[in-house]
C-alpha positions in Angstrom: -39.9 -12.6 -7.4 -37.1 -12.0 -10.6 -33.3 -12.5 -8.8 -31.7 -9.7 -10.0 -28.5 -10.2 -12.3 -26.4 -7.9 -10.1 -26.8 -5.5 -6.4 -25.4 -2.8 -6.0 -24.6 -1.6 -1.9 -23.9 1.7 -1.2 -23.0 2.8 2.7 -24.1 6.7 3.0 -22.6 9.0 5.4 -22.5 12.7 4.5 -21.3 12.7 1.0 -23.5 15.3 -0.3 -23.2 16.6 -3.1 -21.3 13.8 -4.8 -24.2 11.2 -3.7 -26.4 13.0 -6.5 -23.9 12.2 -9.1 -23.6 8.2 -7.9 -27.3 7.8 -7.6 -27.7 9.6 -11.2 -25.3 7.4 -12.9 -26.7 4.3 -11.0 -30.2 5.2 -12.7 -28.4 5.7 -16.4 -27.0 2.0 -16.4 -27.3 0.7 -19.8 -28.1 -2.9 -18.1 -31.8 -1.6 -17.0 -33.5 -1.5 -14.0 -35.2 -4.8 -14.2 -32.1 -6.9 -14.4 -30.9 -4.6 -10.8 -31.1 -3.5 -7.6 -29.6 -0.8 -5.3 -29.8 -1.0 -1.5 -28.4 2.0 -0.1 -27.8 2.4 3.9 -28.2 6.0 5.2 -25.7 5.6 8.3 -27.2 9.0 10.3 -26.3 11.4 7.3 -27.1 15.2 9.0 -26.1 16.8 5.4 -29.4 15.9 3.5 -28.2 12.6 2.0 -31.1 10.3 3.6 -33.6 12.6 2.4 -32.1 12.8 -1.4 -32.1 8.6 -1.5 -36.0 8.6 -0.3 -36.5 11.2 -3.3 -34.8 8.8 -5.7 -36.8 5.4 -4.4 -39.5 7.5 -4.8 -39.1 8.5 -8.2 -37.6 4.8 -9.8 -39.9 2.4 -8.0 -38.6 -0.6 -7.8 -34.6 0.3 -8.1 -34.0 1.0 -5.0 -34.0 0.3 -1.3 -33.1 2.7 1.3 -32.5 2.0 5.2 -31.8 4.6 8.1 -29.8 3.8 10.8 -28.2 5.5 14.0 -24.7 6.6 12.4 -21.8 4.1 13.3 -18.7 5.9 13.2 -17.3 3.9 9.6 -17.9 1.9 6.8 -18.1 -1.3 7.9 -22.0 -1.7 9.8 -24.1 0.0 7.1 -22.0 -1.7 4.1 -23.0 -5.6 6.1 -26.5 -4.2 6.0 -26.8 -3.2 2.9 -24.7 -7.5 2.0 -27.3 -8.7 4.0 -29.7 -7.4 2.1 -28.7 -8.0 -1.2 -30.5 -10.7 -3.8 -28.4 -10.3 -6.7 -26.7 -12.7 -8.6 -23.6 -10.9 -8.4 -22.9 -7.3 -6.0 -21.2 -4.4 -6.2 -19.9 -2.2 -3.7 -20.0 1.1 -4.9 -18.4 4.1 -2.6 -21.4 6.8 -2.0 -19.0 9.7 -3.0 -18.1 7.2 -6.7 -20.0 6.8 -9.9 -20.3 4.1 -12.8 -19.7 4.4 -16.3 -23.1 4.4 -18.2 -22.1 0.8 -19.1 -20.4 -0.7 -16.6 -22.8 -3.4 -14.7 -23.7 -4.7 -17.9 -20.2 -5.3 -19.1 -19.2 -6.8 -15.9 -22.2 -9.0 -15.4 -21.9 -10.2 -19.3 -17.9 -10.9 -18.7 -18.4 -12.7 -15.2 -21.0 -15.4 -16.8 -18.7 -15.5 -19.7 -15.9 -16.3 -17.9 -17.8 -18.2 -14.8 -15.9 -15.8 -12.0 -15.9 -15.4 -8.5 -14.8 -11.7 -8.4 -14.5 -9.4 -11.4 -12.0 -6.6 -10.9 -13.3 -3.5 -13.3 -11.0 -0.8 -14.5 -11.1 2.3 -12.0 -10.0 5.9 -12.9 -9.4 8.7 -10.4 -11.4 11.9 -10.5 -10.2 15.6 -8.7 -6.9 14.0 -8.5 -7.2 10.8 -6.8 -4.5 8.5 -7.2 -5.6 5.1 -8.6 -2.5 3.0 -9.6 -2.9 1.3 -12.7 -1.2 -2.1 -12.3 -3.6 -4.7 -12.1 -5.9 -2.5 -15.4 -3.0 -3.3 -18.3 -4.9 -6.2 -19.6 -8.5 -7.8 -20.1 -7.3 -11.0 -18.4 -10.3 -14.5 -18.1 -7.8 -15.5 -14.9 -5.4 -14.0 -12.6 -3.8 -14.1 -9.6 -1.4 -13.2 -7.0 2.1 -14.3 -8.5 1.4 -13.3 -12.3 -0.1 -9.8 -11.8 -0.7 -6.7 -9.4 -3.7 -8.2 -7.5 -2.0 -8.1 -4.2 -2.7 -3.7 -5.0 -6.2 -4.6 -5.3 -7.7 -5.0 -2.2 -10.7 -2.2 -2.1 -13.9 -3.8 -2.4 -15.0 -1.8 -5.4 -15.3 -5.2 -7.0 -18.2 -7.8 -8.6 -18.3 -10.4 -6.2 -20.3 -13.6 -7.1 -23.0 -13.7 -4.4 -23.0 -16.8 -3.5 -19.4 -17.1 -3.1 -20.1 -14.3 0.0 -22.9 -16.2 1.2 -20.9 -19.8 1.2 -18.1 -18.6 3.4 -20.5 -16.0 5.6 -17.8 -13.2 4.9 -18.4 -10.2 6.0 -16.3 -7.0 7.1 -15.0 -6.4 10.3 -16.8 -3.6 12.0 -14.1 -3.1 14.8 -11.9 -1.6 11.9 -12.7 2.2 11.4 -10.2 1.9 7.6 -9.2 -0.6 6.0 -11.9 -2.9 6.8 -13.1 -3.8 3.0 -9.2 -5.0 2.6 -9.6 -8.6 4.8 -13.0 -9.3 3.6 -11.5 -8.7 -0.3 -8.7 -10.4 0.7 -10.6 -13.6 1.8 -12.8 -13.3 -1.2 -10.1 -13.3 -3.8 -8.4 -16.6 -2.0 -11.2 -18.7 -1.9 -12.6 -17.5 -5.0 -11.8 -20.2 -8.2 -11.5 -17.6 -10.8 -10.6 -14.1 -10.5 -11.2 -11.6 -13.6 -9.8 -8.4 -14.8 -12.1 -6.2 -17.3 -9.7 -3.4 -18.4 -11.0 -2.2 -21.4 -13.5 0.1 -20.2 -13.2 3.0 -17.5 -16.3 1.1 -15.7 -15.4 3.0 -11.6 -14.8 6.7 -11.2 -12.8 6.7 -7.4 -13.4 10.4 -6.7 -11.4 12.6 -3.8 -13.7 14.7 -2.0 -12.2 18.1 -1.7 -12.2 18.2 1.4 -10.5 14.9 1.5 -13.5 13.5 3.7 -12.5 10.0 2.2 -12.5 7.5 5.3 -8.6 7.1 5.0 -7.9 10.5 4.3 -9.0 11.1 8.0 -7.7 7.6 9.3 -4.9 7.7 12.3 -1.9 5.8 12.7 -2.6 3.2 15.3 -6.2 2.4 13.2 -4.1 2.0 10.3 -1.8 -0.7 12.2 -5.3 -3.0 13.3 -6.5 -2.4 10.0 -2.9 -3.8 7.8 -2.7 -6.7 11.1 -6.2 -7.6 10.2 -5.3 -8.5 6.5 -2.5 -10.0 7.5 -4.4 -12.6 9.8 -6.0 -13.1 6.6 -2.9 -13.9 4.6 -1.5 -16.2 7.3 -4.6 -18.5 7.4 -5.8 -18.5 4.1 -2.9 -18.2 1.2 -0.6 -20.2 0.2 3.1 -20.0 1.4 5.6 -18.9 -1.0 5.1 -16.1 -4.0 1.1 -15.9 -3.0 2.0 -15.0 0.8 4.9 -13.4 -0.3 3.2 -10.9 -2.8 0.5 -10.0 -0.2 3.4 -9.2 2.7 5.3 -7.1 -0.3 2.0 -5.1 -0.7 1.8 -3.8 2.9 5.3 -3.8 3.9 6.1 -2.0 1.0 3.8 0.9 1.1 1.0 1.2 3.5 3.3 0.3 6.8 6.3 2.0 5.9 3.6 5.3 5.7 3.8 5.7 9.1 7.2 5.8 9.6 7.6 8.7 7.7 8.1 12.5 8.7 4.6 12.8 10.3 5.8 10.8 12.7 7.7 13.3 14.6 4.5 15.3 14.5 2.9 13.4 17.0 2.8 13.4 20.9 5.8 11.0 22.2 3.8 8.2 23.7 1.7 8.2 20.8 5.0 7.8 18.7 6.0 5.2 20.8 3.2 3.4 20.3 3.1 3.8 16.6 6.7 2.8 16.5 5.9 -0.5 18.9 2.9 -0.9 16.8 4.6 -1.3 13.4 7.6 -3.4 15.0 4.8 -5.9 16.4 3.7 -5.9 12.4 7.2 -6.9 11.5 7.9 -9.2 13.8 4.5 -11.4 14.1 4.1 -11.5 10.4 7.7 -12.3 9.4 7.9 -9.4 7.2 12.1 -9.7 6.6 11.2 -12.6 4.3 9.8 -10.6 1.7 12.6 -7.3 3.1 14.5 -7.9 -0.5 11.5 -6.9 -2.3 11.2 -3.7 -0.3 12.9 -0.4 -1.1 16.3 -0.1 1.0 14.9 3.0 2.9 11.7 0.9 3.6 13.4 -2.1 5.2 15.6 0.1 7.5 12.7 2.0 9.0 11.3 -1.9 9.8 14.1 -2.8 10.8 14.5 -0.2 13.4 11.3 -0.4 14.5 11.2 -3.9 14.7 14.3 -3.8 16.8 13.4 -1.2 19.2 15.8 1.4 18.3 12.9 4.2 17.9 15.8 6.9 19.0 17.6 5.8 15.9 14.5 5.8 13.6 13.5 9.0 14.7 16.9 10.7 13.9 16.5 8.8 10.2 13.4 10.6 9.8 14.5 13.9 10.5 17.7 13.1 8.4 16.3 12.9 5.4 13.2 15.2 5.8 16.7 17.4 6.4 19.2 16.5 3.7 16.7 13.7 1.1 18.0 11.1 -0.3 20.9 10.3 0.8 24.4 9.6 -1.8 24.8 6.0 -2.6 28.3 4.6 -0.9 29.6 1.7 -3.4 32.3 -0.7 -2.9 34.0 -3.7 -4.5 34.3 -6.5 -2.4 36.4 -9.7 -2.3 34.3 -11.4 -3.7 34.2 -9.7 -7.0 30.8 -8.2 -6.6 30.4 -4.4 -6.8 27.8 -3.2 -4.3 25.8 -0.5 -3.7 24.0 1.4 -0.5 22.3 4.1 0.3 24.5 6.6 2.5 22.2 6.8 5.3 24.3 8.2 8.6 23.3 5.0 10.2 25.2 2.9 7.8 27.4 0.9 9.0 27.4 3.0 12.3 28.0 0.1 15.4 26.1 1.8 17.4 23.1 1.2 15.7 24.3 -1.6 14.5 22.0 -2.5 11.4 23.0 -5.5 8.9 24.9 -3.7 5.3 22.0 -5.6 3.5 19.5 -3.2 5.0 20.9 -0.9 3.1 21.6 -2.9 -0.2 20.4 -0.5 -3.4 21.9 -2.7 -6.0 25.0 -5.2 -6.9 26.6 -6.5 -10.0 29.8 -8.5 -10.7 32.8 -6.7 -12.1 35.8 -7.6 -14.0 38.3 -7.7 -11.2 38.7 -6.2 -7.8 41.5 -4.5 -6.8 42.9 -6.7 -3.8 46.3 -4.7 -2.7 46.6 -1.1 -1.1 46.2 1.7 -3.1 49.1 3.6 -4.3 50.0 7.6 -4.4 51.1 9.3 -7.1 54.7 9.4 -5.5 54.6 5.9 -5.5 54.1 5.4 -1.9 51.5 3.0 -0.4 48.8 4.5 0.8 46.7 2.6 3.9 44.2 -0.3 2.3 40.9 1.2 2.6 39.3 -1.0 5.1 41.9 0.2 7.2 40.9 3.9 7.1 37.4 3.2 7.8 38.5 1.7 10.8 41.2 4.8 11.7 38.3 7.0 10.7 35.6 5.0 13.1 38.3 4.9 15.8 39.4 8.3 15.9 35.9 10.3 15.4 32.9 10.2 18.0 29.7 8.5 16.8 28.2 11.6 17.7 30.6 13.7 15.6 30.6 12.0 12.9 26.7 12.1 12.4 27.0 16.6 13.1 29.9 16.5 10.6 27.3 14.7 7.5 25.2 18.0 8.1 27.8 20.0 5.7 27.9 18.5 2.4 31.7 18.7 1.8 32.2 16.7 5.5 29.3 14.2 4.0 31.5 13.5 1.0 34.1 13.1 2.5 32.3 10.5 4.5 30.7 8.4 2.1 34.3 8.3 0.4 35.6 6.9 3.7 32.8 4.5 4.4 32.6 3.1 0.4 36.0 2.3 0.0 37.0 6.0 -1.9 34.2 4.6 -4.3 31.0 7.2 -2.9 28.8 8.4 -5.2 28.1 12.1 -5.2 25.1 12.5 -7.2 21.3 12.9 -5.5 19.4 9.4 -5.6 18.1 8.2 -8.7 15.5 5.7 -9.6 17.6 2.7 -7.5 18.2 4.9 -4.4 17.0 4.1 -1.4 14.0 6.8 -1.4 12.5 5.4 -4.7 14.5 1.9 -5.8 14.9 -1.4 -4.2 16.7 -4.4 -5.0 15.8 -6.4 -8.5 12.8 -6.5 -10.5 10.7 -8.0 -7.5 10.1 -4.6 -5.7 6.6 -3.1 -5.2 5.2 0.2 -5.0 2.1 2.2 -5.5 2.6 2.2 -8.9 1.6 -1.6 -9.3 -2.1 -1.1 -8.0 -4.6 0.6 -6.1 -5.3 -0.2 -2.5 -8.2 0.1 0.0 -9.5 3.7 0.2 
């Protein structure tokens, strides 16, 4: 029997009607049906999907496969049936509700044996609004990896993995994970693969959002979310390599899928269950040593980890509703000794003792200046006036904790504040594209912007 160049696997579970248009544009592929293969895994559909892939097997002999099984509450089961089955030089993992570009598997099979990789990373697009960052698409690249591009935000499986590769290392997903499971398999795929390729020069993957956002993440919950981002991270600590390949791979999840949860929902849910997402995400921080990469994060991202890593969920929680409250909060700047001008975001916890968080937490930006001024400050009359570090203590001294963070709900009080806590030096303005809602410290930070993630 012919190998096929390339499989393609599709897990099916109630995605009618977008399974028409995947199938359909499975059949168009300009790379013909002799040189490919689908197996598709009906995982208990109920909304007619099973019956619509026997109508298609039926009417392109040869193309595809079709199992049934019992449904099996995700992703991961009927996708490692569908692996298992596969006899393709290369595979595909194509999302049920997705669809190809007429000439995508030829393109990507044609550059693979070109270019002799292990994994072949095609340009995606989003369709109905779904978000695919862009990062990793800017160029056609032969090679990449984790220190000289965005891979570490391309961790979906929507990939052309080399078969053999898969079969050499028995990788599979992990079908404990309800989301997120396609992330440690790609992750373990992409470090013991030798060459990894980017095709960017065609839209090859349509990534669609249901409209009833029935996409397996949209209906994900926090504490699945956690096993899912530990689950790559066990990854990451046994396979890559310490230094900027880790590093990138922490950045990733620290810096956007784990800070998620530590967002406004939060205070949506059920105390215990808060508690247990707040204990969750400190056990993240702690076990996988995610302060070493805290100076690529953005500040408001490292002081929510920081908090929860430190069990002060009390504090986090009143962070939270802070700034679902007020925003982003003014930046506080200051000169120091040292001649270094530095900047932070104004969060009421800053420098507050009794939370007692480090100032670099809340770091947004520094530079040097010319020269600092290193005696008191003087009145127009001529008169000394206190040094500034003076009044912040007078002010810390005199004013309750507890007042002082009632008194930052009126904007004229907050000013006065942030003048008080930054020297006389506050910034007034809303944050801009370095404050600690959006901006983070240097040209290292990450963000969804760099590439897409795990659906």
């Amino acid at each position: 029997m012919t190998v096929p160049d390339v499989t393609v696997v599709i897990a099916v579970y109630n995605t009618m009607p977008y399974l028409t248009a995947c199938l359909d544009s499975l059949v168009r592929q300009s790379i013909g049906h002799a040189r490919m293969e689908v197996v598709a895994v009906d995982d208990g559909s109920t909304d007619g999907g099973g019956a619509l892939l026997d109508t298609y097997a039926a009417r392109h002999p040869g193309l595809f496969q079709v199992v049934h099984q019992a449904n099996s509450g995700g992703p991961a089961a009927p996708t490692n049936r569908g692996l298992a089955l596969a006899r393709g030089r290369y595979v595909l993992f194509l999302g049920a509700d997705d669809w190809l570009g007429d000439e995508a598997l030829e393109r990507m099979v044609t550059s693979a044996d070109t270019w002799e990789s292990d994994v072949l990373i095609p340009k995606q697009v989003g369709v109905n609004g779904r978000q695919v960052p862009q990062g990793i698409f800017g160029a056609t690249a032969a090679s990449v990896g984790f220190e000289d591009s965005a891979l570490a935000w391309a961790l979906a499986d929507t990939k052309l993995f080399r078969l053999e590769l898969i079969r050499r290392h028995n990788l599979a997903r992990n079908e404990d994970l309800k989301v997120y499971s396609d992330q440690p398999f790609t992750l373990a795929a992409l470090l013991r693969a030798r060459r990894i390729s980017v095709l960017a020069d065609y839209d090859h993957y349509f990534l669609v959002l249901r409209e009833d956002r029935g996409n397996v993440t949209q209906r994900a919950g926090a504490l699945d979310r956690i096993r899912g981002v530990a689950a790559v991270q066990w990854v990451a600590a046994e396979l890559a390599a310490p230094g900027g390949q880790l590093d990138a791979i922490k950045a990733r999840h620290f810096g956007w899928e784990v800070p998620q949860l530590l967002r406004a929902g939060l205070l949506d849910l059920d105390p215990p269950l808060r508690e247990e997402v707040c204990a969750g995400v400190g056990e993240l921080v702690r076990r996988f040593a995610a302060h070493e990469v805290y100076h690529r994060l953005a500040a408001a991202d490292r002081v929510r980890l920081e908090l929860a890593a430190t069990g002060r969920y009390r504090a986090l929680g009143e962070l939270i509703a802070w700034e679902a409250e007020h925003g982003a909060p003014a930046e506080v700047t200051e000169d120091g000794a040292d001649g270094m001008r530095r900047r932070y975001a104004g969060y009421p916890a800053f420098r507050d003792a009794e939370v007692g968080l480090a100032d670099e937490l809340f770091l947004l930006g520094e530079e040097a200046v010319a020269s600092v001024a290193s005696v008191a400050f003087v009145e127009s009359d001529g008169v000394a006036a206190p040094p500034p570090r003076l009044v912040q203590q007078l002010w810390r001294g005199a004013v309750p904790v507890g007042v002082r963070r009632r008194l930052r709900r009126y904007p004229a009080w907050r000013r006065l504040a942030n003048a008080v806590a930054g020297s006389g030096a506050a910034g007034s303005g809303s944050a801009g594209p370095g404050s600690a809602a959006s901006g983070s410290v240097g040209p290292g930070s990450v963000g969804p912007g760099a590439n897409g993630g795990s659906r």
